[in-house]
C-alpha positions as a printed Julia matrix, in Angstrom:
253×3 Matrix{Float64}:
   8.11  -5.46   2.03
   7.63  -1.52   1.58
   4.17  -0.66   0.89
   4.01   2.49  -1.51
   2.01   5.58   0.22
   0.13   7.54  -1.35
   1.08  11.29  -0.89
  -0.53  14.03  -0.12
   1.15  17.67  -0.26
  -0.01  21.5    0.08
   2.55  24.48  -0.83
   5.9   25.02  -3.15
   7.42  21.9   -3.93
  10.86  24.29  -3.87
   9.63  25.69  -0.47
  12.49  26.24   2.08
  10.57  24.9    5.48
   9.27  21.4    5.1
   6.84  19.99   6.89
   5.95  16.03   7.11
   3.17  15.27   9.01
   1.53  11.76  10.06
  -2.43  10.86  10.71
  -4.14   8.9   13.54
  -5.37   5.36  12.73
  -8.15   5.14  10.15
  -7.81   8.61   9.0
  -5.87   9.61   5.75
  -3.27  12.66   5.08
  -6.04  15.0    3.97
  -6.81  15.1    8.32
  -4.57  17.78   7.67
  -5.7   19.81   4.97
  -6.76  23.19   7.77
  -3.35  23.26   8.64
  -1.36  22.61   5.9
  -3.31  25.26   3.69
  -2.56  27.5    6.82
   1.56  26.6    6.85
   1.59  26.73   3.15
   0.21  30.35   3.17
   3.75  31.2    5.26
   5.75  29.18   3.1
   5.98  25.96   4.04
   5.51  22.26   1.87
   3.5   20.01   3.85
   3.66  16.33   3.21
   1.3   14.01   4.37
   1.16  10.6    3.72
  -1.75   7.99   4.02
  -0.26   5.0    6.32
  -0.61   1.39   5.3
  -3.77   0.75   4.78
  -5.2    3.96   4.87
  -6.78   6.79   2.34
  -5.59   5.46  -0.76
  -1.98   3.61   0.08
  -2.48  -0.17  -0.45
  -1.75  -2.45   2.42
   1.58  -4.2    0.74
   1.62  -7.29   2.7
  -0.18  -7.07   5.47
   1.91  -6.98   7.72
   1.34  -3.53   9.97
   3.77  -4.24  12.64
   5.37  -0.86  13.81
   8.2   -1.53  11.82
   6.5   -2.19   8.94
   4.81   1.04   9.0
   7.96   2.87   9.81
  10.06   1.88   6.71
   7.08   2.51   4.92
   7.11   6.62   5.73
  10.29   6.7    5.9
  10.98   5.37   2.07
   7.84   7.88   1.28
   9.2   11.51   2.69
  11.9   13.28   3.93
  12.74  11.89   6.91
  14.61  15.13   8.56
  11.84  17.52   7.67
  12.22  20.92   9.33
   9.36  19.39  11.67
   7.57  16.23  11.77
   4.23  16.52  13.42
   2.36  13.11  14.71
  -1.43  13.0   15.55
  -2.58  10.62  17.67
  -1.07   7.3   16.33
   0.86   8.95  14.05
   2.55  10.44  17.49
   3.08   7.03  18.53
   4.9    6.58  15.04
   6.42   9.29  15.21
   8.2    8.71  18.67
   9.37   5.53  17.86
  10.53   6.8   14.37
  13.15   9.23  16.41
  13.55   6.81  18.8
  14.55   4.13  15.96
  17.08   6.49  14.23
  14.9    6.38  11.28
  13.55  10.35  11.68
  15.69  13.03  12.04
  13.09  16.4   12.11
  14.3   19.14  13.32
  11.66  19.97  15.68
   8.74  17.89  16.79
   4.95  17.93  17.26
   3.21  15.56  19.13
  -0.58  16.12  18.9
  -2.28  14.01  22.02
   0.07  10.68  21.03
  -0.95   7.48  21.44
   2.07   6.87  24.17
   1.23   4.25  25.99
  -0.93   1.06  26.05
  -1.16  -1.23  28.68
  -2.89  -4.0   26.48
  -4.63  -4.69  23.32
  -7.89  -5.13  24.65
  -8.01  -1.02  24.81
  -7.69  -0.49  21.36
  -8.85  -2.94  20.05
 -12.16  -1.9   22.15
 -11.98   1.6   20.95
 -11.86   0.19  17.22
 -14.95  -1.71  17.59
 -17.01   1.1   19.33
 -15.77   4.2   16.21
 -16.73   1.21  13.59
 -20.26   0.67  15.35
 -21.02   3.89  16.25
 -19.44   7.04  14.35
 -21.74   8.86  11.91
 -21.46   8.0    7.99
 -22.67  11.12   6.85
 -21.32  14.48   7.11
 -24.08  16.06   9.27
 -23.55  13.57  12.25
 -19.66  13.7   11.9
 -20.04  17.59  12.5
 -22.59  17.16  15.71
 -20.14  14.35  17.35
 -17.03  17.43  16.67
 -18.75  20.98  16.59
 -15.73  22.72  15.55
 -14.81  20.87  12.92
 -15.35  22.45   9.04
 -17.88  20.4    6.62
 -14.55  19.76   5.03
 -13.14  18.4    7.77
 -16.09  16.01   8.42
 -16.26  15.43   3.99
 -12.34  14.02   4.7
 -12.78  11.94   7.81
 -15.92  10.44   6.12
 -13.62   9.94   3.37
 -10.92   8.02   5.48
 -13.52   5.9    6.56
 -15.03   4.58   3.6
 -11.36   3.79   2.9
 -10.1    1.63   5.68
 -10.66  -2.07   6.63
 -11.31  -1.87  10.03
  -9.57  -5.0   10.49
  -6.38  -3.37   8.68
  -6.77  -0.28  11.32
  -6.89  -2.91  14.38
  -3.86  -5.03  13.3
  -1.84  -1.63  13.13
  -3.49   0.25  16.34
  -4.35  -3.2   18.43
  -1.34  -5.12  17.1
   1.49  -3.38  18.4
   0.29  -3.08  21.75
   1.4   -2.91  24.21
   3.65  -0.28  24.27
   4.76   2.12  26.75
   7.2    5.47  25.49
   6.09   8.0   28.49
   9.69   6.91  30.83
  11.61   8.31  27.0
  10.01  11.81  26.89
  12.82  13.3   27.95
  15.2   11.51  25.38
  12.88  12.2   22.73
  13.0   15.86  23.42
  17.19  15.53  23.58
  16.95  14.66  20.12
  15.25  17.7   18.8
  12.81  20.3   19.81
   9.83  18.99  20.67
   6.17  19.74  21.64
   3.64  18.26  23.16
   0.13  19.51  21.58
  -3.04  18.61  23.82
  -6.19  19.08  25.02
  -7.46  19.85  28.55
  -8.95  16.44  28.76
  -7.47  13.52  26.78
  -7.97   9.99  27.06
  -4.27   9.23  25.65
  -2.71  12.07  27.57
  -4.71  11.94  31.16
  -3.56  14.48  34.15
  -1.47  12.5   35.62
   0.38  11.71  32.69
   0.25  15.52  32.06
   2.18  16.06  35.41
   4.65  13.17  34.44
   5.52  14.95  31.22
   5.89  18.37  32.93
   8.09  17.15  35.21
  10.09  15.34  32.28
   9.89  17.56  29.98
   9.74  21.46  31.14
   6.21  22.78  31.17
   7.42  24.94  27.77
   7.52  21.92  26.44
   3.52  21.28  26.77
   0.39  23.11  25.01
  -2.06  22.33  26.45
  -5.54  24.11  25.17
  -8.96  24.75  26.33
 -11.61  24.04  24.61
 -10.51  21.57  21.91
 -10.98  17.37  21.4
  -8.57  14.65  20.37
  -7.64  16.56  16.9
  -6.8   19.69  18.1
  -5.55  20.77  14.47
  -9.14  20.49  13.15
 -10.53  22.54  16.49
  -7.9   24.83  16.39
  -5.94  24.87  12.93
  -5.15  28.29  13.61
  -3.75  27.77  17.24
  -2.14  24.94  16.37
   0.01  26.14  13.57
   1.17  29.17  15.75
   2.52  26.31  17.96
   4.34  25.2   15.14
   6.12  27.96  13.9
   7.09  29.1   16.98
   8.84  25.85  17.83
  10.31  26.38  14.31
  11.98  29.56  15.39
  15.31  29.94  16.29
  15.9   26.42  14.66
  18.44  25.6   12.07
  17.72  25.41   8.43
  17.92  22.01   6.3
């Protein structure tokens, strides 16, 4: 059963360039406000929408298998945006959206995806550590992530308040395992497509890094100093150069 989303956009609804663009588990579509303000400023509509379970969509059935999640996005936005861009989970979603046949972007940005788990004890694990330990208040958000804006802190605090943590394992411990680093390569066939990452990432480690550039093409890879997990919050200025530059050159809806 489809699970409404909730929506979140930033720009001209009549804009030309569209942008859809997909949060990390037990975050909401306002993750995204630095950038989208930044893409709207050149013209673009961002859409974001708040997965199953998340921000303020409802949790239909409860059922959060990928699937499930899938039809849900893609009966919520366009589904061949000028460029999809996938955080974290939302990578992993959006990877086996293109893989699926359900998502047809025209370019691709995959912000350190979730792309492989070998288990569901490592998620799962994860889970349980951000819902014991991360900061409630806005003030400890912004000492665990220096570089993020009060607002960015004000909407992750948000997100949390929001989810069931139970919800966020089902969808982020559920699935796994799952393993889409060997379809790189196809992935980028389908479209152009970048990977977004930091220097050190516990989804994309260096050896994965040197399996992708070998895939992939090392233009292919951004890989930046000096930024965590959400690079967009670290970097929103960075990261949306990435973006339009993949954008260039590519065809128009």
């Amino acid at each position: 059963m489809i699970a409404p989303l909730n929506i979140m956009q930033w720009g001209d609804p009549s804009a030309k360039k569209i942008a859809v663009a997909l949060h990390g588990i037990t975050a909401n579509g306002g993750a995204f406000f630095q950038p989208a303000r930044l893409l709207a400023e050149r013209g673009w509509l961002v859409i974001a929408p708040d997965m199953r379970g998340h921000g303020e969509s409802g949790r239909g059935d409860g059922d959060f298998s990928t699937a499930s999640l899938l039809a849900d996005i893609a009966a919520a936005v366009p589904v061949d945006p000028d460029v999809m861009i996938g955080h974290s989970f939302g990578g992993y979603l959006a990877q086996a959206g293109v893989l699926a046949g359900l998502f047809h972007p025209r370019a691709l940005v995959l912000e350190d995806p979730v792309s492989h788990f070998a288990d569901q004890a490592g998620p799962a694990a994860m889970l349980a550590w951000d819902e014991a330990n991360l900061p409630r208040n806005i003030e400890g958000l912004l000492k665990l992530n220096p570089k993020w804006s009060r607002l960015d802190a004000a909407w992750k605090l948000l997100s949390l308040e929001q989810i069931d943590f139970k919800d966020a394992a089902a969808a982020f411990a559920g699935n796994a395992p799952w393993d889409l680093r060997p379809r790189a390569a196809e992935i980028a066939a389908r479209q152009p497509t970048a990977w977004v990452l930091p220097e050190i990432s516990r989804f994309v480690p260096a050896d994965d890094q040197a399996w992708l550039r070998s895939d992939v093409g090392a233009k292919a890879m951004f890989v930046l100093p000096d930024v965590g997990h959400s690079v967009h919050r670290d970097a929103p200025e960075a990261f949306v150069d990435i973006v339009t530059q993949l954008c260039k050159g590519v065809a128009p809806r």
